[in-house]
N, C-alpha and C positions, 0 to 999 in steps of 0.2 A: 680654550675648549675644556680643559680638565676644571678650570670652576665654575664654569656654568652647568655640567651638566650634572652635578650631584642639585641645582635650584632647579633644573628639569625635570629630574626624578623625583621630587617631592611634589609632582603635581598629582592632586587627587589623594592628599596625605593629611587634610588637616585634622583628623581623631588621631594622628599617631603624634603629629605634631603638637597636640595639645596636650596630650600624653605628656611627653617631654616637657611641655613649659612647667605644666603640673609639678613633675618631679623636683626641677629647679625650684619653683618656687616654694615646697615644700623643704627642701635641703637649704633655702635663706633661712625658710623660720623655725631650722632645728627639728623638725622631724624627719629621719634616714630615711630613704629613698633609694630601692632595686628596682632595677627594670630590663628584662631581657626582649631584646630584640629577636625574637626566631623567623627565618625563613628562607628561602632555598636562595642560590649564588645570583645575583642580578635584580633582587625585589626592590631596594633599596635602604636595606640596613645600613649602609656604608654612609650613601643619601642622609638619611635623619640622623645619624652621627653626627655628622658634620652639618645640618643644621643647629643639633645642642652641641655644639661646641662655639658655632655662632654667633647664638640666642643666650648663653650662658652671660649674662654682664653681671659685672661685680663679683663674677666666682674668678676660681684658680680651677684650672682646666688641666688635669694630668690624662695624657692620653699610652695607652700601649695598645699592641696587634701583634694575635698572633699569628706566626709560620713555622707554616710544616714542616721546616729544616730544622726547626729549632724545639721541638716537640721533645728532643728525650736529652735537651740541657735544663738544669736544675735552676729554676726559678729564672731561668730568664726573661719570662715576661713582666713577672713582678717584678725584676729589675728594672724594666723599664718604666715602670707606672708609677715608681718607690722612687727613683733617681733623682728628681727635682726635691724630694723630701729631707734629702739626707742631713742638712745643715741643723734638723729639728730633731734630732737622731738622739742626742743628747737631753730631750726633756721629756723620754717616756721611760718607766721603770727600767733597772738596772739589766734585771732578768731578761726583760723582752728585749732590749736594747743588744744585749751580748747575742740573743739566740740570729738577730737580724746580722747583726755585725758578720758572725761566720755563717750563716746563709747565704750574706751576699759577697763574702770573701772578702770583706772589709779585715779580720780577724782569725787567728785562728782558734781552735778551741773542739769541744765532742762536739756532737752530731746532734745536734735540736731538737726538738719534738716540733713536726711539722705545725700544729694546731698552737703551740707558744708564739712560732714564728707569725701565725695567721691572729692573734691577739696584739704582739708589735705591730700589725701592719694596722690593726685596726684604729691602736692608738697613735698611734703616726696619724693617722687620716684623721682621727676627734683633734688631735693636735696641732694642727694646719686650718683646719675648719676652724678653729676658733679665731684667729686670724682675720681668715676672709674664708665661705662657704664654698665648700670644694665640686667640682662636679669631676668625675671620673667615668672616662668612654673607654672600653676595651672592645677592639674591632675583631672580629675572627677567632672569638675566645674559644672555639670549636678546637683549635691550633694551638693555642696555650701548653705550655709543658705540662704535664700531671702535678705537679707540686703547684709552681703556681693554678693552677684550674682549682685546685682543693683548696688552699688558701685563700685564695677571693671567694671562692662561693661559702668558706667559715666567714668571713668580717661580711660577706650580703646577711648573713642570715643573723647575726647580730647587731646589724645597726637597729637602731633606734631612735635618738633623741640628737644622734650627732649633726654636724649640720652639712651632709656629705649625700651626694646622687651619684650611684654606682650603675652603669648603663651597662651591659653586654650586649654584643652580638655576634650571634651564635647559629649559624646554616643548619638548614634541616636536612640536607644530603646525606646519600649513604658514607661520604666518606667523612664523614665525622661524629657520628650515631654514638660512638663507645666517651668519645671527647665530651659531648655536648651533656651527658648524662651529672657532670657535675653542676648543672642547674639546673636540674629537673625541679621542680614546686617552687622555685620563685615567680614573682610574679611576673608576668612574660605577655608579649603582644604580640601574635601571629601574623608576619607582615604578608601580606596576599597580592595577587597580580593587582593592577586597575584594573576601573570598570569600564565599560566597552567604550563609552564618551571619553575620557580621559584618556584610555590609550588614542586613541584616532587621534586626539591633540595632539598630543606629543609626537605619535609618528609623524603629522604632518609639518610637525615644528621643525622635525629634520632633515624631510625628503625635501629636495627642491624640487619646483613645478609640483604639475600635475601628479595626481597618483591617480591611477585607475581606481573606483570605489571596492569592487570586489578582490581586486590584489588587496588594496589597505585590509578589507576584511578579511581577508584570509592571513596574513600577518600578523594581524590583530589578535587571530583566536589561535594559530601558529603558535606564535609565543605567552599565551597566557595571560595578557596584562604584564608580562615581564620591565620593567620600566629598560632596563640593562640590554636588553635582548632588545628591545624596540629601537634603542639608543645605537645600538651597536653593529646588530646584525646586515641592518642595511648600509651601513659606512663604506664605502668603495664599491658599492654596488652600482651602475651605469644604471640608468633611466630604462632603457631597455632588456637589463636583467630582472629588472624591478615590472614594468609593465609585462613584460612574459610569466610571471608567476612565481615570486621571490620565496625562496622555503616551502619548497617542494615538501608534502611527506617524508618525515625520517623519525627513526627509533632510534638516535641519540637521545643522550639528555638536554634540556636544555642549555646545562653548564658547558658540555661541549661544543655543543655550537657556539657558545659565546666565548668559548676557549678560542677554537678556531678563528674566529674573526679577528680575536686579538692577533692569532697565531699570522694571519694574513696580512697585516700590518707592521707587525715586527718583522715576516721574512722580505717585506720591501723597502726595509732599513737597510744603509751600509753595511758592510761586515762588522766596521769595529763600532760603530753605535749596536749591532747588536750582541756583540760582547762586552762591550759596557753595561746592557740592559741584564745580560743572566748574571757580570756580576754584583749590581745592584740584587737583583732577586738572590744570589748565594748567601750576600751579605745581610745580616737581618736584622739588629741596629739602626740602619741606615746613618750612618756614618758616615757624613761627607770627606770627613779629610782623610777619612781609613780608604773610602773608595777612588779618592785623587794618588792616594798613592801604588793603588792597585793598576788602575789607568795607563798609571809610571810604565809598570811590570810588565804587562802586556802590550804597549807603545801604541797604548791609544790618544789620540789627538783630542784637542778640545774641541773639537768642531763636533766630536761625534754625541757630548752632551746634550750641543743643541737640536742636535737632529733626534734626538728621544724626544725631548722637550715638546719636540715641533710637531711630533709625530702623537704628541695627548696620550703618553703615556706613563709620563714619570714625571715627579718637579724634585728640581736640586736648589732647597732652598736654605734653612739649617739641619736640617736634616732631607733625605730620601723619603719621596714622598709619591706610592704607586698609585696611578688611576683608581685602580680597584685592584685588589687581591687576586683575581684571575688574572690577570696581567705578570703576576709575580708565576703565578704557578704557571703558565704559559709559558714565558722567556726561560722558566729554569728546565721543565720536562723535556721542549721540543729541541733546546741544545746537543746539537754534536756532544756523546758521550766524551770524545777526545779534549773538545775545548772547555767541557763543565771544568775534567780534574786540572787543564791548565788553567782556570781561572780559582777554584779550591786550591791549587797549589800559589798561587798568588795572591791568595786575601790568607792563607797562611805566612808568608813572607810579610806580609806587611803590618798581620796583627803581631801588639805588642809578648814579647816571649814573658814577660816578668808578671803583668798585672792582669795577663786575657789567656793565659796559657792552656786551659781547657779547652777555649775557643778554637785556639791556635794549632792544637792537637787533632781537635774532629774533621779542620780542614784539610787537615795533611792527610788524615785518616780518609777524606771523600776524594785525595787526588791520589791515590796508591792503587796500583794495578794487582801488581805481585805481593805476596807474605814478606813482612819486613818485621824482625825482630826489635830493631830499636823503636820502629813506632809501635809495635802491639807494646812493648815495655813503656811505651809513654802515656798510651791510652789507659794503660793498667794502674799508671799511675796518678792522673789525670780521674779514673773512677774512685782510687781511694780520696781524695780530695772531693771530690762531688756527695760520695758519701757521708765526708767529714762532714761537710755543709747539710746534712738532711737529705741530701736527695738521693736516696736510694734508685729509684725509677732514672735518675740519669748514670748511677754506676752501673746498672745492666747493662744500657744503653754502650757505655765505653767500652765494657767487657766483652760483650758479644762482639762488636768489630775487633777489638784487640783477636778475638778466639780466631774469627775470619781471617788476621794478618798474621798467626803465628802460626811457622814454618814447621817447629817443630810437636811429631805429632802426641808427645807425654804433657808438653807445657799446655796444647792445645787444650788437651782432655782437663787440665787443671782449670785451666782459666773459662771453659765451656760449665763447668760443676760450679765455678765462682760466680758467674754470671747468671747460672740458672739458681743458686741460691739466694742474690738480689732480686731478680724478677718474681723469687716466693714472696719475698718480702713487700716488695712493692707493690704486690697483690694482683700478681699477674700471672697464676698459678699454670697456662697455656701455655704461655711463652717458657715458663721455667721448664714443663715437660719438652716443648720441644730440642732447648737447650740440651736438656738431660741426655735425648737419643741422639744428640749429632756428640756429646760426649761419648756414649759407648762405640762412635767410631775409629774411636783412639784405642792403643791400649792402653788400658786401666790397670795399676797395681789396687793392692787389696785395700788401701787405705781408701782411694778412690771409687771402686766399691763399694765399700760400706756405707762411703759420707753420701754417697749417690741413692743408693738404696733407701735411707735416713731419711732423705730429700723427698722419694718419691714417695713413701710413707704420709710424710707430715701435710704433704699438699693433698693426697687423697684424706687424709684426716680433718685435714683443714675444711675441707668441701662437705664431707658429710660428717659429721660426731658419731658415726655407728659403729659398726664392727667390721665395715668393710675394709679401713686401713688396717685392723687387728693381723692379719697375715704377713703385711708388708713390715710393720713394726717388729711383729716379733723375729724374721728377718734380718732386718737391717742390725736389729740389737745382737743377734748372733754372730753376723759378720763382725758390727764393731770391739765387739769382747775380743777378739785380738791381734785389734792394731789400736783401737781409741777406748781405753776402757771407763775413759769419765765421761763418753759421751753414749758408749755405750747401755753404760747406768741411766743415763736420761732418757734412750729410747725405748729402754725397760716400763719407765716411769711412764712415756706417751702408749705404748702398751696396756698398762694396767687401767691409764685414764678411757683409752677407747673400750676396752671390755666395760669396764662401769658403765663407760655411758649407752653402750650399745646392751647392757643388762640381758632381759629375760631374751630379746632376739636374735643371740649369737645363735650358731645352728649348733656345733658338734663340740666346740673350745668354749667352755666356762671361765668365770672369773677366777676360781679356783686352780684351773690351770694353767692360766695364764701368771696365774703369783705365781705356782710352782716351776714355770719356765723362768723368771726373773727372778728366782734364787740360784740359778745356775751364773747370774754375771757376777762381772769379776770383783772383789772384793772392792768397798770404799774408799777414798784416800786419807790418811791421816793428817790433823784431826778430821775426821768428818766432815765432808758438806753440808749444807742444810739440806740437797736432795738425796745426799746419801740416807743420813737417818732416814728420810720419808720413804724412801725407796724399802730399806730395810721394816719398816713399820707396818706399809702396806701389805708385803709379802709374808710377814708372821700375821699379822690380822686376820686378812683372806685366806691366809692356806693354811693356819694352826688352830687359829680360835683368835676370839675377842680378849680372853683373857689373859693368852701369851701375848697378843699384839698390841694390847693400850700400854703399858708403860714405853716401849720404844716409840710410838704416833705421840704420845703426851711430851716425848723430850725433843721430837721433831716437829714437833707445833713452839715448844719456848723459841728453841734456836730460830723457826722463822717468824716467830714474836720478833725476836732481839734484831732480826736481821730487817724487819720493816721497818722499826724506829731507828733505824739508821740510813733507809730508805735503797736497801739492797735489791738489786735485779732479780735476786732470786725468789723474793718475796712476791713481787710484780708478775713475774711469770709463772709461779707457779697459784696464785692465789685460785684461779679453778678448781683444784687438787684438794691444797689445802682445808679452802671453806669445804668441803665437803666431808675431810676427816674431823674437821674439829663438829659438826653436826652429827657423824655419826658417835665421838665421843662425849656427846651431849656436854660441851663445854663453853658457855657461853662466855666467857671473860677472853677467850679466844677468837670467839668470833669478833668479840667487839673492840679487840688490840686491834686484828688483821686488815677489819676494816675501818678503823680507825685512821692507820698509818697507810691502809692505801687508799683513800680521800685525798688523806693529806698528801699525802706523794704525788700524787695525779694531779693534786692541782698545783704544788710548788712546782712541779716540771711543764707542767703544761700539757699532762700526757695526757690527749682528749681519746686518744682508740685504746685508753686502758680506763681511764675515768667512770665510764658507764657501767662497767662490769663491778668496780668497787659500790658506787653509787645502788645500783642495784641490790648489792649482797649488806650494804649498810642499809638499805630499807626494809631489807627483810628484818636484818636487826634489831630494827625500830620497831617492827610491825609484834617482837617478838617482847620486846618489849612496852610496848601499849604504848606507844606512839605514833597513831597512825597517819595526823597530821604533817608530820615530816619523811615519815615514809614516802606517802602521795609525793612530797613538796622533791624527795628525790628522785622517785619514779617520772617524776615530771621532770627532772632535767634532764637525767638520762636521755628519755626517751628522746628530747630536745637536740641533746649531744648526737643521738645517733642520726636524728634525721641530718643533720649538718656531714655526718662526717659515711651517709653511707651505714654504715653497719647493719645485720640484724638486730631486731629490735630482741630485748631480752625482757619475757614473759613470766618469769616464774616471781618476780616478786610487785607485778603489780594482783596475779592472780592468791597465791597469798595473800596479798591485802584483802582482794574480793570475799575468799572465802570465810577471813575471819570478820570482815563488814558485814556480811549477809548479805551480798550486793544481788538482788535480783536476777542480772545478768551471768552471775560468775558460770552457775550452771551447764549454759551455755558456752562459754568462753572457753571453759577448761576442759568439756566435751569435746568441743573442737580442735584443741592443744593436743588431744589423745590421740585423736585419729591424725593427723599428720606428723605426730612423733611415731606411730605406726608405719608411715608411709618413711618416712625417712632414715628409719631403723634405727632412731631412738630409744633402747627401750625403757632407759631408767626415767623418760620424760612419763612414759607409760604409768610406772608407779608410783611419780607422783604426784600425777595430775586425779589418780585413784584416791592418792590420801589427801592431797587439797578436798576433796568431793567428801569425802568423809569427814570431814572439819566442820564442811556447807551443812553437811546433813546432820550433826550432832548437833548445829547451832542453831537448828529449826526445830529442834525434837524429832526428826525424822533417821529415828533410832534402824529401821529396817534398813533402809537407803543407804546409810552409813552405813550397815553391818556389811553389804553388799558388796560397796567401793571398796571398804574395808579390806576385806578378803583378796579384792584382786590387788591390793596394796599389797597384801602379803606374801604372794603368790612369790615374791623373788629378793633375794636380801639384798634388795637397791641400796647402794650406800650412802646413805643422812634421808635416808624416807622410810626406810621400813620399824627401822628402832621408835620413828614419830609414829607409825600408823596403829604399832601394837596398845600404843599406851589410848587412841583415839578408839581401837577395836574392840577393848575390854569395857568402856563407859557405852557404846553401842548394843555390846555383847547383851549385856547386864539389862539394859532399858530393853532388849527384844526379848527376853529372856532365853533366851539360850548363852548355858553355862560353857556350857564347854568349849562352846569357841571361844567363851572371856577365859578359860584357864589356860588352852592353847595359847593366847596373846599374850598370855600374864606370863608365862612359862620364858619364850623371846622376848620379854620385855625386863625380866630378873636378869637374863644372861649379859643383856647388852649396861643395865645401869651398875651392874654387879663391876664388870669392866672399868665403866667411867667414876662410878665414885663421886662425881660431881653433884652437889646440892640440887640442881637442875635433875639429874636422872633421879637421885633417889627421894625426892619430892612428888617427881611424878609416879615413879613406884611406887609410892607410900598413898599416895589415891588410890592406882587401880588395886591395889590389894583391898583397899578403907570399902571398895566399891563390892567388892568377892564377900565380904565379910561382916559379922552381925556383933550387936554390945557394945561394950567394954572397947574390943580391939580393934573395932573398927571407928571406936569415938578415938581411941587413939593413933591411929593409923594417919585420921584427916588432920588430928594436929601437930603430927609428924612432917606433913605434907605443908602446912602451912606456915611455917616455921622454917622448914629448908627450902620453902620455894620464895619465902619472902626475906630469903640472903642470897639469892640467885638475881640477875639483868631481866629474869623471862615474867617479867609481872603479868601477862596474860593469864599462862597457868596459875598464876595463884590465884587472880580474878575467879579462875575455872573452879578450883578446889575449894572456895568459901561457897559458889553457885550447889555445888553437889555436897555438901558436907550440908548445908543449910536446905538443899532437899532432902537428905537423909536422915536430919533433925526433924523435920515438919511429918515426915514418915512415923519417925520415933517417940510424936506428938510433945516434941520438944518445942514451944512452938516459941518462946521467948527467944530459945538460945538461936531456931534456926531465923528469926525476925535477925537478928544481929549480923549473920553470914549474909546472909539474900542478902540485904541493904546494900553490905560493904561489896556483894558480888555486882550486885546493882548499880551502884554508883560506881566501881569502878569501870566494869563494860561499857555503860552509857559513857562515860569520860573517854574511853580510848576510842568510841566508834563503833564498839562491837556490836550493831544493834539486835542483831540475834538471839546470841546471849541472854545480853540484857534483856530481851523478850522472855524469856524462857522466867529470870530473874523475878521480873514483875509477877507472874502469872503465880510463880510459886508463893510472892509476897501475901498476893490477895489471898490466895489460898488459906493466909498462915492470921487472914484477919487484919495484915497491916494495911492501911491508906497508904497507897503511892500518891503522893506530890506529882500533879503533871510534872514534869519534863522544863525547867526555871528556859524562858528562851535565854541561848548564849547572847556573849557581844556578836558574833557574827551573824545574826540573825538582827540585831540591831540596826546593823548597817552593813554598808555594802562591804562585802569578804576580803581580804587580800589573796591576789593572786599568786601562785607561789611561787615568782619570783619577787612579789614582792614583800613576803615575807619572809624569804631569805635575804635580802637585803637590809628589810630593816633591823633580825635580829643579829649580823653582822656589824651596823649600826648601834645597835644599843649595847652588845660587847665593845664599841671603842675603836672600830677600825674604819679608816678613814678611804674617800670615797675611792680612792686610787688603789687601796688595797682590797676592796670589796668587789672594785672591780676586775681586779686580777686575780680574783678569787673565784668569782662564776664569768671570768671570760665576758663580760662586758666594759665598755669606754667606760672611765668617769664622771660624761656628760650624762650616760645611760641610768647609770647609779642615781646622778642629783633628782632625773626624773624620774623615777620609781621612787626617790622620798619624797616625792612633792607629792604623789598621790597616796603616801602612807600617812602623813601626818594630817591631808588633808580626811582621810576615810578615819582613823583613831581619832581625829580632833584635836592635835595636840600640837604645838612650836618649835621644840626644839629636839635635840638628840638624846637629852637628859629623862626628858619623859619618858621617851622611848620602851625602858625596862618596864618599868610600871601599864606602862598601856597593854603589853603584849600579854603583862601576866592573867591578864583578863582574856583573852584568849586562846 
């Protein structure tokens, strides 16, 4: 009975069926292959499972399924899908190798980066697949752990060229809506009831005799085309339940009903078959010889296996193997609460204490009535290990019950703050509040307070970047100054970062007073922190001046120079901060250390939820420096990364690009960026979505427009936007003629480069004054400017300062000297992409009598473009790095790599790797 009816349920399924063959037969010939199965309990996901596991000839077939028992242990489903791999364990990089090792407990070692681990797994599966062509089912991925769920849905969204078909199936029900979100945008086939022919078939394939026509029909539309519910609900039903009118009207779902019916056939099971059955369902493994010896414990007889057997609900064959998932959740819900924990206290007994001890702990933990000190201290310990391995989301998990079982009510309040500070982490910011307030029903000493306080700060922080965590910050940093004064100091620092970022919309607390509340925490430790200096820097900056506060910012930017290129935590977490001061102290060798070494960090670790934010701030980099084809090329993985991994997407440095492109669009985009940095009380997004606009508009010659943005740029000393907007408001000023608001910008635009000292500020200075000014001191003003802008990373501006010194020339009827500027302003714009500019460039040229040269078409106009990943791969390639480390470089297999060269060599025209350099420089 249990194999026939999943080739029952495929009746009326051949588009889904072909679907599937599709996907195999693409995963033979080396193109990856996702495919999620969605649709509600009974459609037949389970059904077409197990056709492509079938239909799969000549693959290697790794199967897992998740359960809901098993939802908050760390990577337990990937352990099951990975298990049959492990002997191959040994021929994927070292890196990924160790991160998997103590993920799955194989090892011990730190805490992974989940997104390293989900690159191991990916190469583990390219590395099987070459073998023999892999196909991989995961049943009920709605139930998957959060780690494994993230993990599989990073290796769907990079396959490519491997020869591997990754199938989920994934229910549409309310109770798994938050689960199933980790494969939202893959590609996915909505499984749907049959159509009214095909259900009649099938019911009548099961009813014996006669059915009355309008009973069939009302059963028929009753359940939807349900195949499960067709299959199932009439099962024990008499003839005469059935001709009276089977499935009456009811406002269940219809997963309950089909719960029920199971529920109906296991309560006319023996006793001990049906405690054999809940603990098959406790056990989630399916581990047969782990459950013979549970059997043992409970003095269940072998007779009661066959009577499950018999009863087409279970097979015990090398592993447990249940009808259908409702079956599992069925036998485990409708148990005697009394006999679940003697059967959890039995599959505790039996699992191994050495090799499974987490396991072994959560059962104990499901069969305890009363608070037990030794096992909250085992689950306690049990989460530091889960954490070790990555999995955060399963340390809450043990914390919280450990919290449940501890007796006493000081350790409880502790272990309730521990547990709601994993669930921040785990990004479970609800669960950690609730954590928080069953904590305050303990009493709390002051340490516990503060760090509580702290907590609740960072997650209201965390939700909005505005100024509405500013209260609880400045708070919590009160409290901690004295009992935790270095952590104190750090929530001085999340303080000052929410004032910044919440800028002109704070209501009554300025930025200003917010520094002057964080020079009341407690002194630094000696030597210094890296956040100490920062902490001290920002607070003379903001509440003295610029020019008490650049030399302390300038020694706390070396120190977390020195601490990135060693690839310090403090570098990583604070780079937010950071980039932000080294922009306001216009210091670009700073920015391009910072994000330099957090690239490189992010990708040696694997850290993909820190990646995007470097990635980002090194595009802006690029962008500043007239690179705006690698800009894009990073903006583009970013954004890549983010959709994989969830995140917000991060806007401010594809919009910078827009604006210094001319991009038609940007106008709009970054209009739009205004008004919901409005709404979400953003304000400093406010001021610099104004001086982007003002960039837009200087690069059209729409000097007004610009003067306009301008001004609301200025309205608030945003920090790393406003010091950029004076110097953008004074060349605005100048072309609208009005002086005085260029001598207002010029006035904050001395104080701020005066500060920095850096070739970058006083280059740009040395313009807007050239721009104020007439003669002599203004010819030499621009070749002040052009001189320390061109020993400066920001080749833009210098591009800028040849455009305007070469219209000031054509003004001056200099017309030789200003042909010379334009050109170079000219050709360098057009090179970076700035076609703006460069417009601006031309028009001056003709002006001045010179012939512009159309526009030489590039190679990439020649032929077809490289995509950008696959121009990061090939200049990864023609630097000399080989495909295995190219590809643990951007997070794809090394089958993935070979194919992006095959279509780089074939679009450049070129053989080998050797060429490689030369081809690209032509690009």
């Amino acid at each position: 009975m249990a194999s026939s009816a999943p080739r029952r349920g495929l009746r009326g399924r051949r588009g889904e069926c072909g679907a599937l063959d599709q996907a195999t037969a693409d995963a033979r010939a080396g193109r990856g292959q996702v495919l999620v199965l969605r649709g509600e309990p009974g459609v037949g996901k389970s059904a077409l499972a197990e056709y492509l596991v079938g239909s799969a000839t000549g693959c290697q077939v790794l199967r897992a399924v998740g359960v809901e028992s098993e939802m908050e242990l760390a990577f337990a489903g990937l352990h099951q899908l990975c298990g049959p791999l492990m002997p191959l364990l040994d021929r994927i990089p070292e890196p990924q190798r160790d991160a998997l090792s103590v993920a799955f407990g194989l090892s011990a070692g730190s805490a992974p980066d989940r997104f390293l681990v989900g690159l191991a797994v990916l190469s583990l599966l390219a590395e099987a697949a070459e073998e023999q062509p892999l196909v991989c089912v995961v049943d009920d991925a709605q139930w998957l752990d959060q780690i494994s769920a993230q993990t599989l849905a990073f290796v769907a969204r990079r396959l490519l060229a491997e020869r591997v078909a990754l199938v989920f199936a994934v229910r549409t029900s309310s109770t798994a809506d938050g689960a199933s979100d980790h494969f939202a945008g893959l590609r996915e086939i909505v499984i749907r009831g049959l159509h009214d022919d095909d259900a009649r078939a099938l019911l009548e394939s099961v009813v014996p005799g006669r059915l009355d026509e309008k009973v069939r029909d009302r059963i028929v539309a009753e359940t939807r085309g349900n195949p499960l519910a067709l299959l199932e609900l009439t099962r024990g039903l008499s003839a005469a339940e059935l001709a009276g009118g089977f499935g009456r009207p009811d406002a269940r779902p219809l997963a309950s009903q089909i719960e029920e019916s199971y529920l109906r056939r296991i309560g006319s099971l023996p006793v001990a078959a049906q405690r054999l059955l809940l603990a098959a369902a406790a056990e989630p493994v399916g581990d047969v010889p782990l459950l013979r010896r549970v059997a043992e414990r409970l003095d269940i007889d072998a007779d009661a296996a066959g009577a499950v057997e018999a009863a087409g609900l279970v097979e015990f064959g090398t592993r447990v193997r249940f009808r259908h998932p409702l079956v599992r959740s069925a036998a485990y819900r409708a148990a005697d609460p009394i006999v679940r924990r003697d059967v959890h206290r039995a599959l505790a007994e039996a699992t191994d204490s050495v090799f499974d001890s987490d396991r072994q702990a959560w059962h104990r933990a499901h069969a305890a009535v009363e608070p037990d000190e030794d096992l909250a201290g085992e689950l306690e310990r049990s989460a530091g290990r889960a954490q070790a391995r990555g999995g955060i989301a399963a340390a809450a998990a043990f914390l919280r019950r450990a919290t449940e079982l501890t007796p006493d009510p000081g350790l409880r309040a502790t272990r309730a703050g521990a547990a709601a500070q994993a669930a921040f982490e785990a990004g479970s910011p609800d669960a950690a509040l609730e954590l928080l307030a069953a904590a305050r029903l303990s009493p709390l000493d002051e340490v516990q307070h503060a760090r509580q306080a702290w907590l609740r700060a960072q997650i209201v922080f965390a939700r909005r970047r505005g100024g509405e965590a500013l209260p609880l910050l400045l708070d919590a940093a009160g409290r901690l100054a004295g009992v935790r004064e270095e952590q104190a100091r750090e929530a001085y620092l999340d303080a000052i970062g929410s004032a910044v970022f919440a800028g002109r919309l704070l209501d009554r607390v300025g930025v200003r007073q917010v520094a002057e509340a964080a020079r009341t925490a407690p002194p630094g430790t000696q030597p210094p922190r890296p956040t100490d200096l920062l902490l001290d820097g920002l607070v003379t900056w903001l509440a003295d001046g610029h020019a008490e506060g650049a030399p302390l910012l300038r020694a706390a930017l070396g120190v977390f120079r020195a601490a990135s290129g060693g690839g310090g935590d403090d570098a990583m977490r604070w780079l937010w901060l950071t980039w932000l001061v080294a922009g306001d102290l216009w210091d670009d060798e700073a920015w391009h250390e910072l994000t330099t070494h957090a690239v490189r960090t992010a990708r040696d670790t694997g850290a993909l939820n820190f990646l995007p934010l470097a990635l980002g701030y090194r595009a802006a980099m690029y962008v500043h420096a007239g690179e705006f084809g690698l800009a894009a090329t990073l903006i583009d993985e970013a954004d890549s990364i983010m959709e994989v991994t969830g995140h917000s997407p991060m806007s401010y440095p594809a919009m910078l690009l827009m604006s210094w492109s001319g991009d038609p669009r940007a106008e709009t985009v970054i209009s739009s960026g205004i008004g919901e940095a409005s709404s979400w009380g953003e304000g400093r997004a406010i001021g610099l979505g104004h001086y982007l606009l003002t960039i837009l508009h200087n690069g059209f010659g729409r000097y007004q427009e610009a003067l306009d943005h301008g001004r609301q740029a200025m309205e608030f000393e945003d920090v790393s936007v406003v010091g950029f907007a004076y110097a953008e408001v004074v060349e605005a000023a100048v072309r609208s003629g009005v002086p005085e608001a260029a001598d207002a910008a010029l006035r904050g635009l001395e104080e701020r480069a005066a500060a920095s000292g850096t070739d970058w500020a006083l280059g740009v200075l040395a313009r807007s004054k050239a721009l104020l000014s007439e003669g002599p001191a203004a010819d030499l003003l621009y070749r002040e400017s052009v001189e320390r802008l061109g020993r400066s990373r920001v080749v833009v501006q210098l591009a800028r300062t040849h455009l305007v010194y070469g219209e000031w020339l054509r003004r001056e009827n200099r017309r030789v000297d200003a042909r010379a500027h334009l050109r170079r302003a000219h050709e360098m714009l057009q090179g970076f992409g700035a076609s703006s500019f460069a417009e601006r460039a031309r028009r001056e040229l003709l002006a001045t009598g010179e012939t512009v040269r159309p526009r030489q078409i590039a190679v990439d106009d020649l032929r077809e473009a490289l995509t950008a990943q696959e121009g990061q791969v090939a200049r990864l390639a023609a630097d000399g790095l080989t495909n295995s480390e190219i590809g643990a470089e951007l997070f794809i297999s090394p089958r993935t790599v070979e194919w992006h060269l095959g279509k780089v060599f074939t679009k450049l025209d070129v053989k080998s790797r050797n060429k490689l350099r030369s081809a690209l420089a032509g690009i």
